[in-house]
C-alpha positions as CSV (number, residue, x, y, z in Angstrom):
1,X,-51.5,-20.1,10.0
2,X,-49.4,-22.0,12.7
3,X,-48.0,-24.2,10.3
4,X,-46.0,-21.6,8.5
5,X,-43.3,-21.5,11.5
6,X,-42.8,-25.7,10.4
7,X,-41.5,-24.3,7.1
8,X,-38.6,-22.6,8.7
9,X,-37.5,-24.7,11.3
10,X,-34.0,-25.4,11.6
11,X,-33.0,-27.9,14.3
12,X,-33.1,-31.8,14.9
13,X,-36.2,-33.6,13.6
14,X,-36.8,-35.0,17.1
15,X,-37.9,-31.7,18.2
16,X,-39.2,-30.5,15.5
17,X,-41.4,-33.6,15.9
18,X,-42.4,-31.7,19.6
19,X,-42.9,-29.3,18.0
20,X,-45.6,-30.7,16.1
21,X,-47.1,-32.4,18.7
22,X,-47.2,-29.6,21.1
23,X,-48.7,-27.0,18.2
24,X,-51.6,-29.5,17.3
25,X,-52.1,-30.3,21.1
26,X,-52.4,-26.6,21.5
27,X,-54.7,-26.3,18.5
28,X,-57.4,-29.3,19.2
29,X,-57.5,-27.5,22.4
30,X,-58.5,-24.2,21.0
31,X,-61.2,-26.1,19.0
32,X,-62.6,-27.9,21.9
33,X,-62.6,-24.6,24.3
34,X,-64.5,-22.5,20.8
């Protein structure tokens, strides 16, 4: 689901890699709240 965004990202791979960190940070805390 989430991931799809990834596919069209356009900018610098330093923030894409915050990006990345931010969307599975948000996402292992959705699983530990569930």
């Amino acid at each position: 689901k989430t991931w799809r965004i990834l596919r069209k990202l356009r900018c610098c791979p330093l923030k894409a890699g915050h990006l990345c960190k931010a969307i599975a940070l948000l996402q292992n805390y959705e699983v530990a709240r569930g």
